[in-house]
N, C-alpha and C positions, 0 to 999 in steps of 0.2 A: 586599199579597200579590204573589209573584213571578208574572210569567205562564207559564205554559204552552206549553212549545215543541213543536210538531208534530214530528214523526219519519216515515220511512214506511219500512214493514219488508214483507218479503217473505214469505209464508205457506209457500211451499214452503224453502228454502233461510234463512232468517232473517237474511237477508244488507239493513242499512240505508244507505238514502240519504236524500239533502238532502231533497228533492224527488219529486214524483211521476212514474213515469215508467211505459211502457205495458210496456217489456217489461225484465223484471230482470237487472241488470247481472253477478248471479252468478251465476243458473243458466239462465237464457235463457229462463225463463217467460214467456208472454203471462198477462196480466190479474190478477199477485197480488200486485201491492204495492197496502201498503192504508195508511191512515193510523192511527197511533199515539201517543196523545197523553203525552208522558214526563212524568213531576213531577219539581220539579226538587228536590235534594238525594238523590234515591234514586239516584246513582252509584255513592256505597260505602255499604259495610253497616254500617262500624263506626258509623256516627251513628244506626242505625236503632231504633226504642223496641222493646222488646219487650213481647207481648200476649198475655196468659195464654190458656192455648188453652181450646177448647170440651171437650174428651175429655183426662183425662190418657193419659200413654203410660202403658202397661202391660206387663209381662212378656210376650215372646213364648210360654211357657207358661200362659198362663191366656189367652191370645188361643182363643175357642171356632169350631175346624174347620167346625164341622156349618154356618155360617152360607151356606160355598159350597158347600153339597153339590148336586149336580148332580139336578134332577127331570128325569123321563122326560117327553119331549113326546109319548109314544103312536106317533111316527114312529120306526120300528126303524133304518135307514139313518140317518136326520139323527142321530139317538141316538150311532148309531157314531160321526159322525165328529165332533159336541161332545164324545168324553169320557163318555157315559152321559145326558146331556140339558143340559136348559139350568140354568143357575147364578142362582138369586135375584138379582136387583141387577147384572145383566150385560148388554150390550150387544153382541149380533151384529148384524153387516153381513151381507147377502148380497147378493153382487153378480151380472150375467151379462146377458148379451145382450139384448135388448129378442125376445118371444114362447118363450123358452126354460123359463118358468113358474114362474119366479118367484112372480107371484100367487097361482096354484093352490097351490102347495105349501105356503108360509104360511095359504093359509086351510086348508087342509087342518091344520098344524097349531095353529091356533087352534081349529078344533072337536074335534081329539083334547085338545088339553089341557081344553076344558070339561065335554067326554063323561065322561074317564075319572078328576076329581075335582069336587067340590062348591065350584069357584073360575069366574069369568070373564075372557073375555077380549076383550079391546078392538082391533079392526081398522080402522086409519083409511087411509081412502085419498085422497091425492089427486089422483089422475087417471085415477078411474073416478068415476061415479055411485052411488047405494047401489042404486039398478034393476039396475044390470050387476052389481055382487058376487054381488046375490040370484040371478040367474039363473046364474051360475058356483055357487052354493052349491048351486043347486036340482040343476044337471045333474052335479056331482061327489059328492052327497050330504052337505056338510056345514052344513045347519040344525040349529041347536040354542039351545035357550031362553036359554044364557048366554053363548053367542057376540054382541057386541054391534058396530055398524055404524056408522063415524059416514065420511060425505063431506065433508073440512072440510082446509083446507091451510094455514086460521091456527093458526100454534102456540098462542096464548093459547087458541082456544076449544078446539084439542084439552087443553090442562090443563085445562078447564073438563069436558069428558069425562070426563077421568080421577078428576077429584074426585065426580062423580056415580057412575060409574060400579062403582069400587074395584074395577079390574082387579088380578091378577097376574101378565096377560102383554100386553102390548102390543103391535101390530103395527103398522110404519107403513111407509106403500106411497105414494112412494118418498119418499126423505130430498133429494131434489133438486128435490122438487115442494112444498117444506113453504116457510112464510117467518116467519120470527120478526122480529116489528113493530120488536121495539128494536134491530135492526142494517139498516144500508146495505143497500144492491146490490139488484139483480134477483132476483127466486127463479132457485135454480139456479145463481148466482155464487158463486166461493169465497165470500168473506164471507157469508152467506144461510147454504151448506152447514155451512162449520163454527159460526156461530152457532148452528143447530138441533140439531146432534150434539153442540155441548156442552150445548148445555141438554138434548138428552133423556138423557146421559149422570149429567147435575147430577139429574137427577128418580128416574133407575137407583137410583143409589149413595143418594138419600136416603130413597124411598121401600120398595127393596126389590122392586119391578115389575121382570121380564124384560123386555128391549124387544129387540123382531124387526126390524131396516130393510133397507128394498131400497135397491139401490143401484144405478146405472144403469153402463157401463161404455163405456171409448171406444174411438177404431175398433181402438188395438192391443192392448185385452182389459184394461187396467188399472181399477182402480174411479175414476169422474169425478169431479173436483174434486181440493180439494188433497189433497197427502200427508198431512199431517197428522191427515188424515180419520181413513185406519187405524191412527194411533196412540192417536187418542180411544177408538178403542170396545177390547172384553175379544175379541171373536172374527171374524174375517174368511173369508167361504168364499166358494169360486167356484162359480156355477150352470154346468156346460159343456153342449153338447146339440148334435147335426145337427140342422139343421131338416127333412132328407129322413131320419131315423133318429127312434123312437121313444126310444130310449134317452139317458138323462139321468145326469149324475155331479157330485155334492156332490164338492168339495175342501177342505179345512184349509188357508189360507192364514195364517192367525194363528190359536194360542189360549194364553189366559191359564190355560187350566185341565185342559187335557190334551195329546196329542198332535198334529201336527199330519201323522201318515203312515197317515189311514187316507181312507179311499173310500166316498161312498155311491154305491148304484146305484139308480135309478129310471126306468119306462117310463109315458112319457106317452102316453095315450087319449084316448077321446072322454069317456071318465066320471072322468077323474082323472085324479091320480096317483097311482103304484104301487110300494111295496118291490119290487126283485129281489134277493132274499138269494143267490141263485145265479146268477151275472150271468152263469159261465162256458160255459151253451150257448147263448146270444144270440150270441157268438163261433166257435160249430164249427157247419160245414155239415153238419146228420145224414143221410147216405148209407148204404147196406147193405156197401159195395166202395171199396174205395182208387180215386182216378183220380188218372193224370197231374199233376204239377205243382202236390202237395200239401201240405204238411207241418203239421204242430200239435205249437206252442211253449207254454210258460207266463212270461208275463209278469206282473213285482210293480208294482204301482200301491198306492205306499204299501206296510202292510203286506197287501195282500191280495192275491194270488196267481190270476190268469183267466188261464182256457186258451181260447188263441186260432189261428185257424187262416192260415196263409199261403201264397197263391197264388201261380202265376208262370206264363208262358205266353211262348212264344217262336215268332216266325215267321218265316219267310223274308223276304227283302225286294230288292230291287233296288237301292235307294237309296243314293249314298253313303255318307249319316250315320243310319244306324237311329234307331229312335224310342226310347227309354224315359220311360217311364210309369210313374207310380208313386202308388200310393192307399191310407192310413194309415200309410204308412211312412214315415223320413226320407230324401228323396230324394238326398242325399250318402252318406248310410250303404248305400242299396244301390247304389250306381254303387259305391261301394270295393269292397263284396262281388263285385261283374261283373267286376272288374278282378280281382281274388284269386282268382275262379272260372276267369277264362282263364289268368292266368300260372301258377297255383300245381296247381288243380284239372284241367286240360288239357280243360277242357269250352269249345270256339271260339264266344262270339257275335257277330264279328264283323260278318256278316250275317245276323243276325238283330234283328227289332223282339223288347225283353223288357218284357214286361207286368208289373209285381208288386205285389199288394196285400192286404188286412185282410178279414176276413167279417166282418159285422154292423156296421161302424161304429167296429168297435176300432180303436185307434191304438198304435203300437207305436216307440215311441222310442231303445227302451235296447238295450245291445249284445247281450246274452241271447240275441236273437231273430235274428242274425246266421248262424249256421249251419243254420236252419229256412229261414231265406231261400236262400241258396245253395242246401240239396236238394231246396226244393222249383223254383227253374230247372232246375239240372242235373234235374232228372227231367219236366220240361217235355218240354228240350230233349233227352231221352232218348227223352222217351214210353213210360216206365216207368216206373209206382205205387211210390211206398214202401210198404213191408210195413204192413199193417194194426195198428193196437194201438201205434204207435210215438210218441214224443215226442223233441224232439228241443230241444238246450237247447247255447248255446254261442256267443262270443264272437268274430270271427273274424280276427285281426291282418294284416298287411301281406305276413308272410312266411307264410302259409298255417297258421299257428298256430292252434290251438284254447284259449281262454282258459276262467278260471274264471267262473265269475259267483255275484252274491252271492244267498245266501238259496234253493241249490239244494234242500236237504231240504221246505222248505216248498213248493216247485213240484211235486219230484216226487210229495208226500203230496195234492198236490190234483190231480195228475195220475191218480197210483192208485186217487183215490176215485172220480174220476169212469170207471174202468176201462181205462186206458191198461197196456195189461204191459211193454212193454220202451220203454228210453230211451238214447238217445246221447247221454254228457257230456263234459265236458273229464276231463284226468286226472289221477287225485290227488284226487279232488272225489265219489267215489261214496259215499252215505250207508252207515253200517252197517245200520240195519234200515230197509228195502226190498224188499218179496217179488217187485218188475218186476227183470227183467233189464237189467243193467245193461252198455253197452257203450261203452267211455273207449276216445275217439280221441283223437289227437294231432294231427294236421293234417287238412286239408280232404279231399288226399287218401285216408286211411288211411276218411273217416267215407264219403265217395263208394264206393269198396271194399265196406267192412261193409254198406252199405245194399243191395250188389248193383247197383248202378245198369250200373255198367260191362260187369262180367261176364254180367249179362241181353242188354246193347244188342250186345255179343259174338255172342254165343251165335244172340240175334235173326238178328243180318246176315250171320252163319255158314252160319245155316238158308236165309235168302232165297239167298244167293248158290248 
């Protein structure tokens, strides 16, 4: 027999070399070339025998749908953003920050799914005790007869769970703390991570069990380990969360089985976790009076539409170079707006420090939110409220332009429901049925004008003088 020639391939990049070497010569990874043993005549196919398969192929028409049809995990948010729930024989990742709750929320849905059908489900952890889950079970509410518990980080004995156990939903906490005997490496090492997410994958697809894993994430927010990770499993979501905020957000970073543009929201407590179906007054300060240096936008996250509120605050200063500060915003997106706000808008911050930021925790990315930001400075720096009831929505370009933005109808319709009457749009852009008033500006200064800002601060210094 011929011998068997070593190879060493890259996990991230697939890029081979001679030899072992620590960090990969094609993509610049530390620690992922791994050894690969080639046989040898398998360079081309055409010598290759062929092997009557196990399943014939069949007609894509008599291929039967219902087998991935999506069950409800009892969690209304996670629901949203798999698609309607989880998929028989599927594999989600959920990854996110280490205390952002992870845990909680999977046990939370391992005992909604055993509650609200006559199936169980299996929660293995390994890097907690079975004492600590139960005291997490105890003080979030979720004991239950079929929810079952095992502390164990070797893969074979967890298959030995799952043969006793005959779950339909898996959980395992985390996928980076797990180690399957018949591969190399350290727990935690690529090789470790992707031997265990192919085999829980291999157990997925043959047994028909849901498998839930956590996934741990590194310092710049990607899920840890190799890439390859997220191409094994069927679903990948991101846990996000302040740790000085209550407020929690499911994202769709991969799915095999629906879309990937929608948002859960949830608020973590002392007794849980919590759907917020209505996330958008976590984000508006509820006041009786407009004050100063206000404004409220609606931002799409995904396909879902929060109204959110943005502050600005401006003070005099001595100093050379003024301060700016900025908190849930992107802090380039509003320095272009201060710039557009003095040359285009003739509102001077010169001297002035401009404070501008998010309520509740929101974060505000997208361009939409651009001309909320400018009136609500300029009415800082006016010390003049905007009109009460107002929304303000719009894009703001270099030459003081007021742009379109996408997916206005759906803003304004969750703007209206939440009782917002009048709105400031770009133009060209106002929906047909709308009972808010609607008022299409064209540049910075035409929305500055309409809002009153100017003509007030007039009128103001009119009377003082």
């Amino acid at each position: 027999m011929a011998k068997t020639k070593p190879i060493f391939r890259c996990s991230a990049c697939s890029h081979e070399v001679a030899k072992w070497v620590g960090k990969c010569p094609g993509c610049g990874a530390w620690g992922t070339v791994d050894a690969v043993v080639a046989e040898p005549g398998t360079a081309g196919a055409g010598g290759r025998k062929a092997m009557l398969p196990s399943t014939a192929a069949a007609p894509i028409s008599q291929i039967d749908s219902q087998v991935t049809k999506a069950r409800a995990t009892g969690v209304g948010e996670l629901d949203r953003v798999l698609g309607g729930g989880v998929v028989p024989g599927s594999v989600v990742l959920l990854s996110g920050e280490p205390g952002v709750g992870k845990s909680t929320l999977l046990l939370e849905v391992a005992h909604r799914w055993a509650a609200q059908r006559d199936e169980k489900s299996l929660y293995v952890t390994a890097e907690e005790s079975a004492g600590q889950v139960r005291l997490r079970a105890d003080r979030t509410g979720a004991v239950h007869d079929r929810v079952y518990l095992a502390s164990e980080s070797d893969l074979s004995i967890v298959f030995g769970h799952i043969e006793q156990v005959h779950p339909s939903l898996l959980v395992v906490d985390s996928v980076q703390t797990m180690l399957a005997p018949e591969a190399d490496g350290v727990i935690g090492g690529v090789t470790q991570v992707r031997a265990v997410t192919i085999a829980l994958t291999s157990l997925a697809k043959a047994s028909g069990i849901a498998v839930l894993m956590v996934g741990h994430v590194t310092k710049d927010g990607n899920v840890a380990g190799p890439r390859t990770l997220e191409h094994l499993v069927d679903v990948v979501l991101q846990f996000e969360g302040d740790k000085n905020s209550t407020l929690r957000m499911v994202r769709g970073i991969k799915n095999r089985f629906g879309s990937t543009d929608e948002v859960g929201c949830f608020e973590l407590h002392e007794d849980g976790i919590a759907c917020v179906d209505d996330p958008s007054g976590l984000f508006l300060h509820h006041r009786t009076d407009s004050v100063p240096g206000t404004a409220v936008t609606v931002a799409m996250d995904g396909k879902r539409p929060l109204v959110g509120e943005v502050q600005g605050l401006t003070v005099k200063t001595e100093i050379p170079q003024p301060r700016r500060a900025v908190s849930g915003l992107d802090y380039n997106r509003v320095a272009m707006v201060l710039a557009v706000l003095q040359s285009r808008g003739r509102v001077f911050l010169g001297k002035n420090d401009v404070y501008a930021a998010t309520v509740g925790g929101m974060r505000l990315a997208e361009p939409a939110a651009d001309l909320a930001i400018a009136l609500a400075i300029a009415s800082a720096e006016a010390d003049i409220a905007l009109p009460p009831g107002w929304v303000i929505l719009g894009e703001v370009g270099l030459a003081g332009e007021v742009r379109k933005v996408t997916g206005l109808a759906r803003r304004l319709a969750e703007a209206e429901r939440l009782g917002f009457t009048t709105a400031l749009v770009p133009p060209g852009s106002a929906p047909m049925k709308s009972t808010m008033k609607i008022h299409e500006v064209n540049d910075i200064r035409a929305a500055i004008r309409i809002a009153g800002l100017r003509a007030r601060r007039a009128a103001r210094e009119e009377a003082r003088g």
